[in-house]
C-alpha positions in Angstrom: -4.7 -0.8 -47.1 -4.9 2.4 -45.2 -5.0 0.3 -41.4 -2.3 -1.8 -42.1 0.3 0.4 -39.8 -2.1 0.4 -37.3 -2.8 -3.4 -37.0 1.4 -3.9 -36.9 1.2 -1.6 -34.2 -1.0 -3.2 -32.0 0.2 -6.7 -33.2 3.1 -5.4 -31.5 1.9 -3.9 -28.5 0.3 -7.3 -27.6 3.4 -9.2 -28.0 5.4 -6.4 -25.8 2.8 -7.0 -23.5 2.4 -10.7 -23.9 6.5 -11.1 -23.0 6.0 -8.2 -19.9 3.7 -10.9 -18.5 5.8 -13.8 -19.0 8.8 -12.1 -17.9 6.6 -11.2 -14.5 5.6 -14.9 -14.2 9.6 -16.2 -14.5 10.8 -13.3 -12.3 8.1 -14.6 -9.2 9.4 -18.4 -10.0 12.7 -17.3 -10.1 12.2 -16.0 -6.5 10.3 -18.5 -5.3 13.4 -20.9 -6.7 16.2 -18.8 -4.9 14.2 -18.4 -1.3 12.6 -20.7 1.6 9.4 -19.6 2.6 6.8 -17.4 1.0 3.9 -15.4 2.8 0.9 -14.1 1.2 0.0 -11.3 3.0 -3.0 -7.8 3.2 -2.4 -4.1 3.6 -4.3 -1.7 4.8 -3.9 2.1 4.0 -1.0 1.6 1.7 1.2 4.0 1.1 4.4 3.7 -0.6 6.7 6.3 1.4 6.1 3.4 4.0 6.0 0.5 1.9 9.7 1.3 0.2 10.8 0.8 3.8 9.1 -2.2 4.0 11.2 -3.6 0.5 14.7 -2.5 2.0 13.9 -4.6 4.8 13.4 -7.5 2.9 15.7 -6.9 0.6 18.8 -6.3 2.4 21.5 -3.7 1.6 21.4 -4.5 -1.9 18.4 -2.5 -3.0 19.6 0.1 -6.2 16.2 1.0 -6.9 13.5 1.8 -3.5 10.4 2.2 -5.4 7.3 0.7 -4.7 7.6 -1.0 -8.3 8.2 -4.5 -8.4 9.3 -4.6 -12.5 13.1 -4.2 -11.5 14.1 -7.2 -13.4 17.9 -6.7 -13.1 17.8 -6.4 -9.3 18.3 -10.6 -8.8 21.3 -10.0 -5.8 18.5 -8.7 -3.2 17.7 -11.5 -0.8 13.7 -10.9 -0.3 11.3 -10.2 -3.1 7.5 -8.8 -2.8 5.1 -8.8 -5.6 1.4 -7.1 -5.3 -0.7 -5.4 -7.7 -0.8 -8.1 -10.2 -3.2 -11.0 -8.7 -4.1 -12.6 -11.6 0.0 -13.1 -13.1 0.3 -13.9 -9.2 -1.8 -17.1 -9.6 -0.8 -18.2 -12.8 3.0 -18.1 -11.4 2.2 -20.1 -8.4 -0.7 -22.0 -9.8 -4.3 -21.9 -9.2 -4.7 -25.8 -9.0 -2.4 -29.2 -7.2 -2.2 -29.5 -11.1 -0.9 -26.5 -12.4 0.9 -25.3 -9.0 4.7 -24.2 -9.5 5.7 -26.1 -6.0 3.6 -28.5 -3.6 0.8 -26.8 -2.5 1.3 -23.1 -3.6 -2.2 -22.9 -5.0 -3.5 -23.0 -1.3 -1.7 -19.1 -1.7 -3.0 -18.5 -4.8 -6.6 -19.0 -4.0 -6.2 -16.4 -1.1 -5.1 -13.6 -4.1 -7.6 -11.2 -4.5 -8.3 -7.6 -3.1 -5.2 -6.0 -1.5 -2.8 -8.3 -0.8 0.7 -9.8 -2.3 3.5 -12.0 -1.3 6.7 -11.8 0.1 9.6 -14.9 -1.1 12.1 -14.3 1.6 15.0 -16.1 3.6 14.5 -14.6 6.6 13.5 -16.5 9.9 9.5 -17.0 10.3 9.9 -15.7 13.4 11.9 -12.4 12.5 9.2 -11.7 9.4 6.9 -12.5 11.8 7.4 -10.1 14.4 8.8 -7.6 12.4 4.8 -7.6 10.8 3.4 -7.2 14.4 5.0 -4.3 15.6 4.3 -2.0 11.6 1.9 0.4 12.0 2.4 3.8 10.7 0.1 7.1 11.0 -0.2 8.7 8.3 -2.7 11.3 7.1 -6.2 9.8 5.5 -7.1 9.8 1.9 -10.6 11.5 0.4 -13.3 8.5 0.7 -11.3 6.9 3.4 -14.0 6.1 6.5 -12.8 8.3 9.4 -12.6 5.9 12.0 -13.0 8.7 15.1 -14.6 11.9 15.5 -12.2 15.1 15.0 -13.0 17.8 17.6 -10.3 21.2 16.5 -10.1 23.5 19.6 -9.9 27.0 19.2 -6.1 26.9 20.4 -5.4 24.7 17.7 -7.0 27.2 15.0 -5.4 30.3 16.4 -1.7 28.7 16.1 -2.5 29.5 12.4 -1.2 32.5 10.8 -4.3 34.7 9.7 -3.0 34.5 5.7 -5.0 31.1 5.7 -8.3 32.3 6.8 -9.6 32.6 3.1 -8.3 28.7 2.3 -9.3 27.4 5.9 -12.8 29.3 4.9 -12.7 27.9 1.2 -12.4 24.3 2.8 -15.5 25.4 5.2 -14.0 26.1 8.5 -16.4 28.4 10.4 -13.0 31.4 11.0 -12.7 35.0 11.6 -9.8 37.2 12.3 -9.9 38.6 16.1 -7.5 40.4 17.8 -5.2 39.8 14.9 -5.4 35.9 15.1 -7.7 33.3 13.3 -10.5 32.6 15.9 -13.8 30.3 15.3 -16.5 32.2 14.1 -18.3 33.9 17.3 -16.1 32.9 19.9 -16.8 28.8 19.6 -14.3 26.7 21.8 -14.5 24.1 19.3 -15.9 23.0 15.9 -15.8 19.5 14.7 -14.0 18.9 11.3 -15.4 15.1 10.9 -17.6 12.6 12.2 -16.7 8.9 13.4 -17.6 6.5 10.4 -18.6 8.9 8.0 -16.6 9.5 4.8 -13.9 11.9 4.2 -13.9 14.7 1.8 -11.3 16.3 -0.1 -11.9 19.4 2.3 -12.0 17.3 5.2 -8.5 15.6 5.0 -7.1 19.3 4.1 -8.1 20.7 6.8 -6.8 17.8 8.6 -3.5 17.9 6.8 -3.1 21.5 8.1 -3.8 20.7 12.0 -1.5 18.1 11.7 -4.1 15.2 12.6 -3.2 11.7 11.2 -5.9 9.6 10.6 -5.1 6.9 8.6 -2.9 3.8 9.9 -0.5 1.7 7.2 -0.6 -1.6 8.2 0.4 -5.2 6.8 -1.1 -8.6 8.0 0.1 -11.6 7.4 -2.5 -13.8 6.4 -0.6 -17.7 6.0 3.3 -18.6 5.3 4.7 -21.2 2.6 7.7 -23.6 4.0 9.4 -24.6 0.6 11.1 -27.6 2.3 8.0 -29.1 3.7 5.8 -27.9 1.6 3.5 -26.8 4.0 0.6 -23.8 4.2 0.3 -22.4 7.7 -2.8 -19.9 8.4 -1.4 -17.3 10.4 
């Protein structure tokens, strides 16, 4: 039988990824097991230059490996551990039911895992992880599709600060320029033209030209959204 290879081959590939998910499962126990409290928490704008900051924090000085990955199953020395991107292998490890939870009333987390969100198992004070959540906010230039949350008036001083090489890319991205007097001018002699409007979406073209006048948009931010006391058992809304 010419599809026998194949069928070993996939038969394999299931059971690789049959184990990876296991292996996930016992690695967010395993934290749960070795730390006090665990918080479920959003994110907003996530970007993971910021979030690898984010992971060090939690993790101590032990971190070998600062990506935003969370499969570094060899790293079990760091004190805090966050897991996102997998909801579904989120729930099954803490349990979705009082029947099937890992601990005393982890499913009131698990029920809360959907969207953009994940969960931190750490040892540090509620009130340090607490406050250390209310003051992280970081700029950061918008994505395509992202809703632009203010209008963006450019200035003709901003535009002529550019060298007169990028007229034909500022043009491409549909910037009204010209070259005047050896500099990059609006088109006409305009004081202004506005790049985007407040709650409209962002276009590829938009968050260029953005990029290239240096204006930041977009703002990273995580929320906590309730906290897990292993010795008590207890889920606090936050």
């Amino acid at each position: 039988n010419s599809h026998a290879p194949n069928l070993v081959v996939l038969t394999k590939t299931a059971k690789k990824t049959r184990e990876h998910k296991t292996k996930y499962v016992e690695m967010v126990r395993e934290a749960i097991d070795t730390n006090k409290r665990v918080y479920l928490f959003s994110y907003e704008n996530m970007r993971s230059n910021h979030f690898k900051d984010v992971r060090l924090h939690f993790r101590g000085g032990n971190a070998k490996n600062n990506k935003m990955s969370d499969s570094d199953e060899n790293d079990t020395s760091a004190e805090g551990r966050i897991f996102l991107g997998k909801n579904k292998l989120l729930q099954i490890a803490l349990g979705r039911t009082p029947e099937d939870e890992y601990s005393d009333n982890l499913h009131r987390l698990s029920k809360n895992l959907s969207g953009s969100v994940g969960i931190l198992c750490t040892n540090q004070s509620a009130s340090d992880v607490e406050e250390y959540f209310a003051t992280l906010a970081v700029e950061d230039f918008a994505r395509a599709g992202a809703t632009s949350p203010r209008a963006v008036v450019l200035t003709k001083e901003q535009v002529e600060t550019h060298p007169v090489s990028m007229m034909e890319q500022f043009r491409k991205l549909g910037m009204p320029v010209e070259v005047k007097n050896g500099r990059v001018a609006l088109i006409g002699g305009r004081e202004n033209w506005e790049a985007c409007k407040e709650g409209k979406e962002l276009t590829v073209e938009q968050c260029k030209i953005l990029v290239h006048m240096g204006v930041k948009l977009a703002m990273f931010k995580i929320g906590l959204v309730c906290r897990w006391e292993k010795e008590e058992g207890l889920v606090e809304e936050l």
